[in-house]
N, C-alpha and C positions, 0 to 999 in steps of 0.2 A: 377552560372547562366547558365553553361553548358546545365545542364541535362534538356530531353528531347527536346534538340535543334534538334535532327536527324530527330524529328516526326513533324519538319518545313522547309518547302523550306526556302531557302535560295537565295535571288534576287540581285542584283546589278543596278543600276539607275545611269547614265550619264550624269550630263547637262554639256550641250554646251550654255555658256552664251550669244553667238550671232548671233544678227539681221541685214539684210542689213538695214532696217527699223523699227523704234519702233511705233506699232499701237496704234491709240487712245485710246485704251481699255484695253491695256495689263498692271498688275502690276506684273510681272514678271520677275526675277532676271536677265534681257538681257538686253545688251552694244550694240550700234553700235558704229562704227570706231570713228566715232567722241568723243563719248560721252566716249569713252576708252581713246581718246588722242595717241592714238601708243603705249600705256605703256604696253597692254598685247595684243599681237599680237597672232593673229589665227595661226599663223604659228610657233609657241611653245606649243600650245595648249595639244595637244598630249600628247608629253614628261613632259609636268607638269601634267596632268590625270593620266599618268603611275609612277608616283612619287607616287600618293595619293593612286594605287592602291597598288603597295609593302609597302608602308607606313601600309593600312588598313590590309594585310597579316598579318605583323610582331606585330601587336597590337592582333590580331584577336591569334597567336601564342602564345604571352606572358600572354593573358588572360585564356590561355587553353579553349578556343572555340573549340570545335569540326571541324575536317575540313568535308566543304560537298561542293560537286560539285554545281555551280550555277543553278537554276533550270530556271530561267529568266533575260536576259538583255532587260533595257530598255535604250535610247538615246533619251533623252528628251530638252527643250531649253526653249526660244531660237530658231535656227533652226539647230540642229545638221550636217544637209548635207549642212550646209555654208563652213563647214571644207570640205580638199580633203576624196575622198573614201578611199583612202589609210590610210589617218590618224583614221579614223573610224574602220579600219582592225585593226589597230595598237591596239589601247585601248581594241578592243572585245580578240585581242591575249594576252593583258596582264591578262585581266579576266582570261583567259583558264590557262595560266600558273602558275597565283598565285592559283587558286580554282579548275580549269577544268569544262566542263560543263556538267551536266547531259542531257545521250543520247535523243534525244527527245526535248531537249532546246530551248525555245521560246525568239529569238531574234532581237530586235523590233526597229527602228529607224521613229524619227517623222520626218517631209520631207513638205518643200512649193513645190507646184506644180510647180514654176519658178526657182526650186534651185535644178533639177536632170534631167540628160539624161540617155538615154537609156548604154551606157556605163557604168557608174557612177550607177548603178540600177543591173548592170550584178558584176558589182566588189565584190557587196555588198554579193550578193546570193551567189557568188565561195566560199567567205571567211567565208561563215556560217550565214548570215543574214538570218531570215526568214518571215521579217512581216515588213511590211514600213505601217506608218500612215500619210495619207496626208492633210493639213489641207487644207480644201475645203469650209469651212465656210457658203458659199452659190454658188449660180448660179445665182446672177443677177449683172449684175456691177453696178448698184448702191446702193446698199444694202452695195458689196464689197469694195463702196469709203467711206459710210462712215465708216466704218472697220480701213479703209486706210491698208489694201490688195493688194498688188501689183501684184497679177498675172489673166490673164487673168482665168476667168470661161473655155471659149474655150479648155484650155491645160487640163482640167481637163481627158477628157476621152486620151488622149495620154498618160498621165503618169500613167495611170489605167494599160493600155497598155501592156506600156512598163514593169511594175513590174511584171504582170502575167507572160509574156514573159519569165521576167528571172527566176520563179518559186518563186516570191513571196506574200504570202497571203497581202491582201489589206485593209484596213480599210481609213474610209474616215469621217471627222468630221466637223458636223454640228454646226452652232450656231442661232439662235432663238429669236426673240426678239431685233433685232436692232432698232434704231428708225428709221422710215420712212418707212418699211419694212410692206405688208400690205400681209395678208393672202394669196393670190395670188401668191406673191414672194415666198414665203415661202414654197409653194405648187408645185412651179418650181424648187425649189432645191432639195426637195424631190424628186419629178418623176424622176429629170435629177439622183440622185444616181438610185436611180432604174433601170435606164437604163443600167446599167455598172456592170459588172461580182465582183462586191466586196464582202466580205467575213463578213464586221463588218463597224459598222455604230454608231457613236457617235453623240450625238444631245445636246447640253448643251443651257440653257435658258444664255440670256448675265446678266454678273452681273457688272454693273460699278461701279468699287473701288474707294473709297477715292484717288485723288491725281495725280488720272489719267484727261491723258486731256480732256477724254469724259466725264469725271465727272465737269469738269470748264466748258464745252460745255454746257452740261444738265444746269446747275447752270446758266448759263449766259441766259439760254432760248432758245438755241441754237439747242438744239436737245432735241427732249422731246420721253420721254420713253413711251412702250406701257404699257397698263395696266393689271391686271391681268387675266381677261377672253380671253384677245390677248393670251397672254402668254401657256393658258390652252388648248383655240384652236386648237394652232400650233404643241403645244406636242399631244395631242389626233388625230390628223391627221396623225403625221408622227409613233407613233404608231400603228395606223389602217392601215395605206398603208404598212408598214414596214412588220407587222404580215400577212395580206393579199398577201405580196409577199415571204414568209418562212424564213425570218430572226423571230428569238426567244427574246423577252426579256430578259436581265439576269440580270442588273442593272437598276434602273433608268433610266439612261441616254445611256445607253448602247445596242445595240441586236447584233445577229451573228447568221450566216448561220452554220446549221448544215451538214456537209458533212463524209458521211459513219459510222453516227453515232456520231459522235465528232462533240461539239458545238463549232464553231471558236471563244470563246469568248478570250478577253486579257488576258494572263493566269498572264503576270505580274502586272496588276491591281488586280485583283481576290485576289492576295498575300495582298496586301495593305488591302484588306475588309475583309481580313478574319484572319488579325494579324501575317502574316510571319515576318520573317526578310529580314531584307535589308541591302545595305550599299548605300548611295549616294555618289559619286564622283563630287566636282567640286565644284566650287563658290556657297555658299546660299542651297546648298544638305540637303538633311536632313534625315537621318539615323536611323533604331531599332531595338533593338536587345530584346528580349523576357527573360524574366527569368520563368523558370520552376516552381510549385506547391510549392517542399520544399524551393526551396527561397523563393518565398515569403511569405510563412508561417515564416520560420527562419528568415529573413529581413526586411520584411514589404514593398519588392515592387515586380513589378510584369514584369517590363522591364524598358528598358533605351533608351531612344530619344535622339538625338543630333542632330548640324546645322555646316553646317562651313560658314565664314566668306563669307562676299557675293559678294566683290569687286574683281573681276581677279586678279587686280594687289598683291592687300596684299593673294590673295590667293595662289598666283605663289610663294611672296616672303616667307611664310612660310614654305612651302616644302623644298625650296631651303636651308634651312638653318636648316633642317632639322626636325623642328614643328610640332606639330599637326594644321592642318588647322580650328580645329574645333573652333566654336563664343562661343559654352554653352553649355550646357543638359539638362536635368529634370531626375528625375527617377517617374515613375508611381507608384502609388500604385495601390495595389490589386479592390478597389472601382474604380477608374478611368480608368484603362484596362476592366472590366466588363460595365462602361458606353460606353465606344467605341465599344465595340464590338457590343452592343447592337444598337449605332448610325448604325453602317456600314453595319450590321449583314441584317437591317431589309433593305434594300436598294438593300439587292439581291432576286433573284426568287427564287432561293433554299429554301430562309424562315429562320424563326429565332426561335429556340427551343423554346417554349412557358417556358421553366422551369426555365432558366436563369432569367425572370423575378422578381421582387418583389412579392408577396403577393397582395399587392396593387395593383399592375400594373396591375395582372392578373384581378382583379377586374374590370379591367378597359377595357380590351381589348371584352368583350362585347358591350359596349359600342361605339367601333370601329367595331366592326363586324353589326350592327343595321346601322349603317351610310353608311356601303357600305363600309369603308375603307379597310380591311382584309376579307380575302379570310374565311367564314362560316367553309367547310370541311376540310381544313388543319389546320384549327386552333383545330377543334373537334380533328383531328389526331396527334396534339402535336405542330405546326408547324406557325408561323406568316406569311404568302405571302400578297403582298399588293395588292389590286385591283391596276386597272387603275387610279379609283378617288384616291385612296390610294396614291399612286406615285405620282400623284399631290400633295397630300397635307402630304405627309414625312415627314419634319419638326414639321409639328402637331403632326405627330403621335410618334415622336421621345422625342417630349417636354414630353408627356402625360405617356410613358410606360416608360422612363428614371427617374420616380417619379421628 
C-alpha cells in the first residue's frame, strides 16, 4: 500500500470537539460542557490528541508507510480556539515531532470571531500557525440569531485585524440561505467581506440535517426555507462581486486572492479533492490512506478510509488504555475511488480530465456543453471546467458523468 505514497501530500486534521454553544443547524461531532457532563474535560484535551498522534506514528511504522513531512494541518471543531493557544502549540508540536513539516507548510486553525484576542492570535503565528478561518456566517444580527451565533457581526473586522497583524493569512466563511434571510442581507454580508483585507472566502448554501433542531423548527412551521432560485441568486451575486473584486474561483464554494502569483486557495482542502492522504485526530475524525496502482491491481482496492469513535469520553478512554480509537473502515475499491474522484475532481477550476470518463459519459458531456453547464474550449482541450450555471447545478452534472 506504500508505493507511490511519496507522489502524495500527506495532511493531518484536528477536531476539537468543543462548543460554548451548540447551533441550531450544526450536525457536527461537538459537545458543550453540559452536554459532555465533565466527563471529558477541555483541559485534557491536549494530552489525549498527543496520545492518538504517537499512536497514528507507530501504526503508520509497523505498516511500513513511508515517512513524509506533513504538507498541511488543519484544526477543525467544533471550535478549536475554545481550547488555550498554548494547547493548540502543543498538538501542532507533536505533528512536527512525529512527521515534521514540509518547509512551506499550510497551517490552519478555525476560530469564532468571540473566541480569540489579539494575544492569543500572536501565540498562534510565533509557534508556526499560518491561516485562521473565522466563521463569520453573516453580517446581520438577525439572520446571525437565527443561526444562534453568539458573536457580534461588529468584531468581525477586529479579528480580521488582529490576525493580519500578527502575519496571518485570513479566510472568512459564509453561509447562504438561512431562513428569513432576504437577498438584501445577503448582499450586506458580502460587501461587509469585501471590505476587509481577507485572503479566501467561503460561501456554503445552508443544509439542514435530519435531527437537527432547525430541522424540528422547519417541520414544526417554524422557520421555513428559502427556495431554490433564492438559493441560486445569492451564490451568482457573491460570485460576481467576489470575481469583480480579484478573488479567483477554485472550488464551488470556494475563491482566493491571488498574491505574487500564488492563489491563497486552502491547500489542506485542495488535498481532500484531489485524493491525498490524511490522518484525522480526535473524536468522529476520519482518516485515508491511498493504495497505489499494483495494489490494487494485486488486491482489488484502491485505499482505506476509517472513523474513530465519536464520544470524547470513550475516545479519551481508548487511548488510555492503550487502543486504537478507531469506530470502522471500508477499503475502496478501484471503481469507487474513480467515482470520487470524478465527484470531487469536477468541483474544482482546474477541471476534470475528460479521459477518466466512461465512454458513455463522454457521450454525454456534449450534452452539458449545449446547456451552458461546461466550459465549450477546455472541454475541446481535454479538460471539464464548470460554467457558473454549472456550479449551480454540480450534482446534476455529477449524477449524469458518474454513469
Amino acid at each position: 500500500m506504500s508505493e507511490g505514497a511519496q507522489d502524495r501530500n500527506f495532511s493531518v486534521y484536528v477536531h476539537v470537539p468543543f462548543c460554548s454553544v451548540r447551533c441550531g443547524y450544526c450536525d457536527f461531532n461537538t459537545y458543550t460542557a453540559t452536554e459532555l457532563g465533565g466527563g471529558a474535560s477541555q483541559h485534557n484535551y491536549a494530552a489525549t490528541a498527543l496520545h492518538e498522534i504517537g499512536f497514528a506514528r507507530s501504526v503508520m511504522e509497523r505498516a511500513e508507510l513511508p515517512s513524509r513531512p506533513v504538507s498541511t494541518v488543519f484544526f477543525g471543531g467544533g471550535t478549536p480556539t475554545m481550547l488555550k493557544a498554548d494547547d493548540l502549540v502543543s498538538i501542532l508540536t507533536g505533528i512536527k515531532d512525529a512527521w515534521g513539516l514540509k518547509p512551506g507548510a499550510e497551517v490552519t486553525t478555525e476560530a469564532n470571531p468571540d473566541s480569540v484576542t489579539p494575544q492569543y492570535l500572536e501565540t498562534l503565528a510565533q509557534a508556526g500557525f499560518t491561516r485562521v478561518s473565522f466563521g463569520m456566517q453573516s453580517a446581520v444580527p438577525h439572520v446571525l440569531a437565527t443561526l444562534e451565533r453568539t458573536h457580534d457581526p461588529r468584531r468581525i473586522p477586529d479579528v480580521v485585524q488582529w490576525a493580519k497583524a500578527a502575519g496571518l493569512e485570513v479566510s472568512l466563511d459564509l453561509i447562504y440561505g438561512t431562513p428569513g434571510e432576504s437577498l438584501e442581507d445577503w448582499k450586506t454580508s458580502v460587501d461587509s467581506v469585501l471590505s476587509l483585507p481577507v485572503d479566501h472566502v467561503s460561501a456554503y448554501a445552508l443544509v439542514v440535517e435530519p435531527g437537527t433542531k432547525m430541522a424540528a423548527q422547519v417541520k414544526r412551521g417554524e422557520l421555513e426555507l428559502p427556495n431554490e432560485d433564492d438559493q441560486a441568486a445569492k451564490y451568482e451575486y457573491a460570485d460576481q462581486k467576489l470575481t469583480e473584486c480579484g478573488f479567483e474561483w477554485y472550488e464551488v464554494s470556494n475563491w482566493a486572492k491571488r498574491v505574487d502569483g500564488t492563489l491563497k486557495a486552502c491547500v489542506h482542502n485542495l488535498s481532500y479533492w484531489r485524493s491525498d492522504d490524511w490522518w484525522g485526530i480526535g473524536p468522529g475524525a476520519h482518516s485515508y490512506m491511498g493504495a497505489g496502482e499494483k495494489t490494487a491491481a494485486k488486491d482489488g482496492f484502491s485505499g482505506v478510509r476509517w472513523w474513530n469513535v465519536k464520544h470524547p469520553i470513550r475516545y479519551a478512554a481508548l487511548l488510555e488504555k492503550g487502543h486504537s480509537p478507531a469506530a470502522g473502515r471500508e477499503r475502496l475499491t478501484p471503481e469507487e475511488s474513480h467515482v470520487e474522484r470524478i465527484m470531487l475532481g469536477i468541483r474544482l477550476a482546474e477541471g476534470l480530465p475528460v479521459n477518466v470518463l466512461s465512454e458513455a459519459a463522454r457521450v454525454r458531456v456534449a450534452q452539458h456543453i449545449a446547456h451552458g453547464l461546461i466550459e465549450p474550449r477546455p472541454a475541446l482541450e481535454g479538460l471539464l471546467k464548470l460554467t457558473r450555471k454549472g456550479r449551480l447545478l454540480a450534482d446534476t452534472v455529477i449524477r449524469d458523468i458518474t454513469d
